[in-house]
Each structure stands twice: as structure tokens, then as C-alpha cells.
Backbone bond lengths (Angstrom), bond angles and torsions (degrees), N, CA, C in turn:
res aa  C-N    CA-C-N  psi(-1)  N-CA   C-N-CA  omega(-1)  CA-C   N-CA-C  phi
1 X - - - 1.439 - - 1.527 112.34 -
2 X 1.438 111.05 -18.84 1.646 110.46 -175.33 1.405 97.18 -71.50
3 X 1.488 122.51 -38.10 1.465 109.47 -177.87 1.682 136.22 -43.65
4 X 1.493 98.17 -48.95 1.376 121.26 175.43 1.375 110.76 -67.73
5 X 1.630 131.24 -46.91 1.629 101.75 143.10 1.133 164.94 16.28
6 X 1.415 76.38 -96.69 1.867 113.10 159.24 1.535 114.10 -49.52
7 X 1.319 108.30 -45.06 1.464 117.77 178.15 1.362 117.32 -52.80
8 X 1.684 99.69 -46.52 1.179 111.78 -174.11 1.375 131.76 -77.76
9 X 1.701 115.88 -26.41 0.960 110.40 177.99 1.399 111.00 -88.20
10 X 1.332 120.10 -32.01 1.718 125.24 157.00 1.912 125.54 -25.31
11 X 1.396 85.38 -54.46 1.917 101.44 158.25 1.194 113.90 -56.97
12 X 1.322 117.99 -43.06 1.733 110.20 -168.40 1.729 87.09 -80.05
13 X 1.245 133.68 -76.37 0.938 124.07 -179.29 1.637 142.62 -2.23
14 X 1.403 99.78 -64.81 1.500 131.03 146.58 1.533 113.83 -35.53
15 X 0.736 121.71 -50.87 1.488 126.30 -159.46 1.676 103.86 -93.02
16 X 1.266 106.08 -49.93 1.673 113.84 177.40 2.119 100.34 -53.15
17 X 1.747 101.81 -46.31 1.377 85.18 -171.57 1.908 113.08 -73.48
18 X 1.230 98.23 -22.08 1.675 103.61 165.20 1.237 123.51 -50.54
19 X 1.239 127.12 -36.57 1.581 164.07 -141.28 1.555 85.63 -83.52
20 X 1.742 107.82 -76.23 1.700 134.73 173.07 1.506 94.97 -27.59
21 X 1.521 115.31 -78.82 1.656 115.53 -159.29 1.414 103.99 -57.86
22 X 1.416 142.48 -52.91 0.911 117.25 -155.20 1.939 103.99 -95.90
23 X 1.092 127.64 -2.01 1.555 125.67 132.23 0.866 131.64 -34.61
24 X 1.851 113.02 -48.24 0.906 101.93 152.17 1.993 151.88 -91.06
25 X 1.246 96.73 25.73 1.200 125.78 -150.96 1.615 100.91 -118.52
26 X 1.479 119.60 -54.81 1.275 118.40 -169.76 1.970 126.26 -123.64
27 X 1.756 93.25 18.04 1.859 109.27 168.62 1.264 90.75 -79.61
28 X 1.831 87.47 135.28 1.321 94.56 -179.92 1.107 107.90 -75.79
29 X 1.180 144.42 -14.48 1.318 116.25 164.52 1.533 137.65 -50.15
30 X 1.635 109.37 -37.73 1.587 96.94 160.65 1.503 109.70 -104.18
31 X 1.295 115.13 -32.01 1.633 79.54 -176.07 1.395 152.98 91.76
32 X 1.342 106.10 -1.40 1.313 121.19 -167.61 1.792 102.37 -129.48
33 X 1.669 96.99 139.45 1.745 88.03 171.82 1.361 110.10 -106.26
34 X 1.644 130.52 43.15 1.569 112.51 178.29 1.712 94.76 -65.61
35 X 0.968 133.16 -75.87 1.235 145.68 -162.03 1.383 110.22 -22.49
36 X 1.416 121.00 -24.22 1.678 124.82 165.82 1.504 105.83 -56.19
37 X 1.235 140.37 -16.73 1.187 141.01 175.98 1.818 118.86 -50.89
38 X 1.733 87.86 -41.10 1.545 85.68 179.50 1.611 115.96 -78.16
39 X 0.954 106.38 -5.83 1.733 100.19 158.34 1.818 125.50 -43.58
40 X 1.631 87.64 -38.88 1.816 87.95 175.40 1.468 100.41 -79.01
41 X 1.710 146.33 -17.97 1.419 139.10 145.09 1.308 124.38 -22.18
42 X 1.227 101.97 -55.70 1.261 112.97 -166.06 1.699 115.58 -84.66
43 X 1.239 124.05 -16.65 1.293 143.94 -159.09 1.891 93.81 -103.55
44 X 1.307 108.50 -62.26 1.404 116.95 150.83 1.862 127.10 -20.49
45 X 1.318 93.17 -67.74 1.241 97.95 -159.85 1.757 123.35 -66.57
46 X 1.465 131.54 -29.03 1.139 95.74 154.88 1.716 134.26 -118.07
47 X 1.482 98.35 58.67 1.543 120.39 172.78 1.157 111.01 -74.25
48 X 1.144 119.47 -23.29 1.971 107.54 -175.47 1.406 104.37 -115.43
49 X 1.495 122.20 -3.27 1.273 107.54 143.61 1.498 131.44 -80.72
50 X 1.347 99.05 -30.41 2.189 95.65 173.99 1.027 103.52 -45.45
51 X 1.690 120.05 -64.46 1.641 138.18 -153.27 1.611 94.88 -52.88
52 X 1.114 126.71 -50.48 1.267 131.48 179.25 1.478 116.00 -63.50
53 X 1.259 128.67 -27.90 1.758 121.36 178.88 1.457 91.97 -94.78
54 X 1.604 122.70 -15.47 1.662 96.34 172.82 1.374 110.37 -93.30
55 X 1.302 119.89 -7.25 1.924 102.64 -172.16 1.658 101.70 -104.88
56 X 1.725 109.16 -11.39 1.322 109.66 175.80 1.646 125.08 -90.56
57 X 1.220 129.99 121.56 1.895 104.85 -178.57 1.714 91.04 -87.36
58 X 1.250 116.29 166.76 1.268 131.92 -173.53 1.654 111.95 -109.53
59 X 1.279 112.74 21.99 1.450 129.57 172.03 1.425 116.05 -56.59
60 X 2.017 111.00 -38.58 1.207 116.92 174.04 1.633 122.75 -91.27
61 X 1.044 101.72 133.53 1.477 110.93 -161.28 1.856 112.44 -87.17
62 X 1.785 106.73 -22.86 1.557 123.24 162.15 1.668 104.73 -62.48
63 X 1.234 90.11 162.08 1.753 96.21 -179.60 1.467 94.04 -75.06
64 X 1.425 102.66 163.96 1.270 137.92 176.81 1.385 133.52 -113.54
65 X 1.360 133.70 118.76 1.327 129.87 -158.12 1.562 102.83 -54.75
66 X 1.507 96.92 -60.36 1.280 111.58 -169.12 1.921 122.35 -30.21
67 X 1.509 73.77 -67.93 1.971 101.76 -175.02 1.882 105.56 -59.06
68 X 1.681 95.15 -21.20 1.670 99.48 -175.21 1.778 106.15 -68.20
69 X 1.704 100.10 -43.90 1.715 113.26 -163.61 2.058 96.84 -67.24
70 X 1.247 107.76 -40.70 1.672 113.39 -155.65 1.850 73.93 -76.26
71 X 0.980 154.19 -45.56 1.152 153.78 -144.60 2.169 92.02 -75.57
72 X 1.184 84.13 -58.77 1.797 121.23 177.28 1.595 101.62 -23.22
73 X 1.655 96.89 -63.97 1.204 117.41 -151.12 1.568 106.79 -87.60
74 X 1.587 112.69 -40.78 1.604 112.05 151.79 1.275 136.75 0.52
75 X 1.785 82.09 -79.07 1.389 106.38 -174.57 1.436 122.26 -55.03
76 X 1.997 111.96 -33.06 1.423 110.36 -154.35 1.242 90.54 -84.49
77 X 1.583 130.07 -26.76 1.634 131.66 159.03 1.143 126.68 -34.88
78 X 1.273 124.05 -64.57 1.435 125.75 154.65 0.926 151.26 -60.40
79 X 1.691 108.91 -11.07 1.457 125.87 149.31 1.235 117.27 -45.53
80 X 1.684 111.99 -72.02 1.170 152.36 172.92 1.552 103.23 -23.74
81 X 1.109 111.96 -47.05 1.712 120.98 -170.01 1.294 124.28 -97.89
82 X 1.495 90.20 -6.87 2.082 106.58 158.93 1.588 95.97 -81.20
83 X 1.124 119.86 -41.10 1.910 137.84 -137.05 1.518 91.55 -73.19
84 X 1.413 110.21 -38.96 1.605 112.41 -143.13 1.987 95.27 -86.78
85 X 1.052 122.61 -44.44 1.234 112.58 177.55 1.420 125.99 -58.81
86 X 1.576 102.25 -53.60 1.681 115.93 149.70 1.930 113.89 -17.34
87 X 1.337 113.89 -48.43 1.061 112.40 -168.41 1.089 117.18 -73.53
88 X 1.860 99.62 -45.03 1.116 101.12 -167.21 1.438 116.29 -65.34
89 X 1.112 107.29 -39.98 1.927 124.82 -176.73 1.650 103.29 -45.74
90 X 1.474 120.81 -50.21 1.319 134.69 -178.87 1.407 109.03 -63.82
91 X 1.760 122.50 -31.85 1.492 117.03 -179.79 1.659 97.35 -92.55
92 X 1.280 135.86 18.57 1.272 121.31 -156.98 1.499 130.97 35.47
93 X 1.335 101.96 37.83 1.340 83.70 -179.43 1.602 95.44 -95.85
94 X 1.392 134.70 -4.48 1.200 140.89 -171.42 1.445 116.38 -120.47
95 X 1.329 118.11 146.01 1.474 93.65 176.64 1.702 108.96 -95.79
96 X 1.829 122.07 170.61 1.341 96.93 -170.59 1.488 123.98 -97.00
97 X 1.466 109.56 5.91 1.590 108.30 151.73 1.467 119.88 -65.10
98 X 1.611 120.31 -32.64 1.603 114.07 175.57 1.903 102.96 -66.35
99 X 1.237 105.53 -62.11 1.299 116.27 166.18 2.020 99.59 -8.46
100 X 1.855 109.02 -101.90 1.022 118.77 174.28 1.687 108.14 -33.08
101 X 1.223 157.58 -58.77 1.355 137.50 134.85 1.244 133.94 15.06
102 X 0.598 76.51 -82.98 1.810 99.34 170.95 1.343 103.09 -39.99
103 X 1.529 107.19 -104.68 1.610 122.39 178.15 1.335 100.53 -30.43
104 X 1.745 146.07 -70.67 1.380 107.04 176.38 1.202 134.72 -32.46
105 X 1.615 129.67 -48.15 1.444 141.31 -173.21 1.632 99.84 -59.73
106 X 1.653 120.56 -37.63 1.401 119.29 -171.11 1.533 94.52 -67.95
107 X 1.089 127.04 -45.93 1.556 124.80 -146.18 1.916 93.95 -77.71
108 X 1.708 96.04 -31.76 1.895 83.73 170.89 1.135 109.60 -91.77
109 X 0.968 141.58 -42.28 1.816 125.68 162.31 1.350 126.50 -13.69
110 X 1.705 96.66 -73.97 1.697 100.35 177.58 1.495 121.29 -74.11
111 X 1.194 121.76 0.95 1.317 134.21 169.22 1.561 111.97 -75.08
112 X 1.303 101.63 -55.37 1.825 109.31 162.16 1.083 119.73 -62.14
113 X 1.610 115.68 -35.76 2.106 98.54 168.82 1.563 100.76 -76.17
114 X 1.421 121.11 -36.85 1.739 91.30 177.17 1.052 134.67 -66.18
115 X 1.581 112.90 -29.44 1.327 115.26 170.79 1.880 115.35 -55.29
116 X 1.540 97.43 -59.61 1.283 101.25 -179.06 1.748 114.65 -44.57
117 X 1.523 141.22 -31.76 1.035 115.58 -175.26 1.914 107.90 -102.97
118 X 1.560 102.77 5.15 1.628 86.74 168.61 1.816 104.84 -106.53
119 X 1.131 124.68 8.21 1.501 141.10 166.12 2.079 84.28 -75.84
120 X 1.061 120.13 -82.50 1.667 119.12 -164.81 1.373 105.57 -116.55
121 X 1.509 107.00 53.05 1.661 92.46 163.31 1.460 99.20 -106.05
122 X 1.389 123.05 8.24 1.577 98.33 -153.30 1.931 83.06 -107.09
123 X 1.438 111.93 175.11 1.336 123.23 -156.40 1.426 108.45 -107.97
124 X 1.686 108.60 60.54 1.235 107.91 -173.03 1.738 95.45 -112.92
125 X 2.002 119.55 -140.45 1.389 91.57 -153.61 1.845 82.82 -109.41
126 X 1.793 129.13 4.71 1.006 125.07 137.36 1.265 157.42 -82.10
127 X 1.788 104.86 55.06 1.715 128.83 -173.64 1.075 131.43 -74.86
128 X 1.116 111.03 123.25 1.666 114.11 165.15 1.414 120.12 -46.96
129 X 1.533 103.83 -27.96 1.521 106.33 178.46 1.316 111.04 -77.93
130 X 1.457 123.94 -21.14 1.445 110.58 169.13 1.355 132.12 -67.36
131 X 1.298 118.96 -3.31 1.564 129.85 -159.18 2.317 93.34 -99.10
């Protein structure tokens, strides 16, 4: 039953940081949808870690190139998806309350994919890998 929980509060999670982007996305005061962009961030971001727990077994207990690069590559994703509002706010194409918007919604987003894969990353008989 702890699983479904987890599920659940992960959903709310999700949704509250969705909540952020498109707040910041559709007050009329700013008005603008660049900020829908980071949707491909988020969709992005943990693809090069799956690929990596499926081509890697976890038998070895030394680091791993592999799990090091998808780790690598994460990060420059989620950089990237702090980076992009920043920009935009600085080119005006955003205003910087949507901006601040935003980056809250990012900081609960990626909080819910981290949570979500140390909630079911581990290899018990409630896996993410089973789905």
C-alpha cells in the first residue's frame, strides 16, 4: 500500500509543478507560451538514465562509464531547463514573474522525477521496470 502513495503523492506533485508552468504561461498578465518548451525538458530528462539501467547490470559495484555519461547528460538537461527561462526573461521575451513561475514549477517537476525513481528505482517486486 506504501507504493500507491507514493504514486499518489508523485501525481499531485507533478501536477502542482504543471500548475507553476502554465501560470506561468497563461496570467494574463504575461501571456506568452515560450515556456511550454520546457515540456520537451522534462520528457528529455530521464531518457539517458533508463537506457543506462537497461544496458548496464548493477553487479559492479566500481563506477560505470555508462551510468556516469546518462548521469552526465541528465544534468546538462536540467541545467538547460533552469537556463531557458533565464534567457528568455533577459531577451524579454518573458516577463520575470512568469520567469520566477516557471523555475518554481521546474524545481517541482524535477523533484517529482527524482523522487519518482528513488521511490521505484530499486529492484524489488514494486518496479518501475516492471511497467
Amino acid at each position: 500500500m506504501a507504493g500507491i502513495k507514493a504514486l499518489i503523492s508523485l501525481s499531485f506533485g507533478g501536477a502542482i509543478g504543471l500548475m507553476f508552468l502554465m501560470l506561468g504561461c497563461a496570467l494574463p498578465v504575461y501571456d506568452k507560451y515560450w515556456p511550454l518548451f520546457l515540456l520537451f525538458f522534462y520528457i528529455l530528462s530521464p531518457i539517458p538514465y533508463c537506457i543506462s539501467r537497461r544496458v548496464v547490470d548493477d553487479t559492479d559495484s566500481a563506477s560505470n562509464a555508462c551510468k556516469e555519461l546518462a548521469i552526465f547528460l541528465t544534468t546538462g538537461i536540467v541545467i538547460s531547463a533552469f537556463g531557458l527561462p533565464v534567457i528568455f526573461a533577459r531577451a524579454e521575451v518573458i516577463a520575470w514573474g512568469a520567469c520566477a513561475l516557471v523555475l518554481t514549477g521546474n524545481i517541482v517537476i524535477f523533484s517529482t522525477i527524482l523522487g519518482f525513481f528513488m521511490v521505484f528505482g530499486s529492484n524489488d517486486d514494486f518496479s518501475w521496470q516492471q511497467w
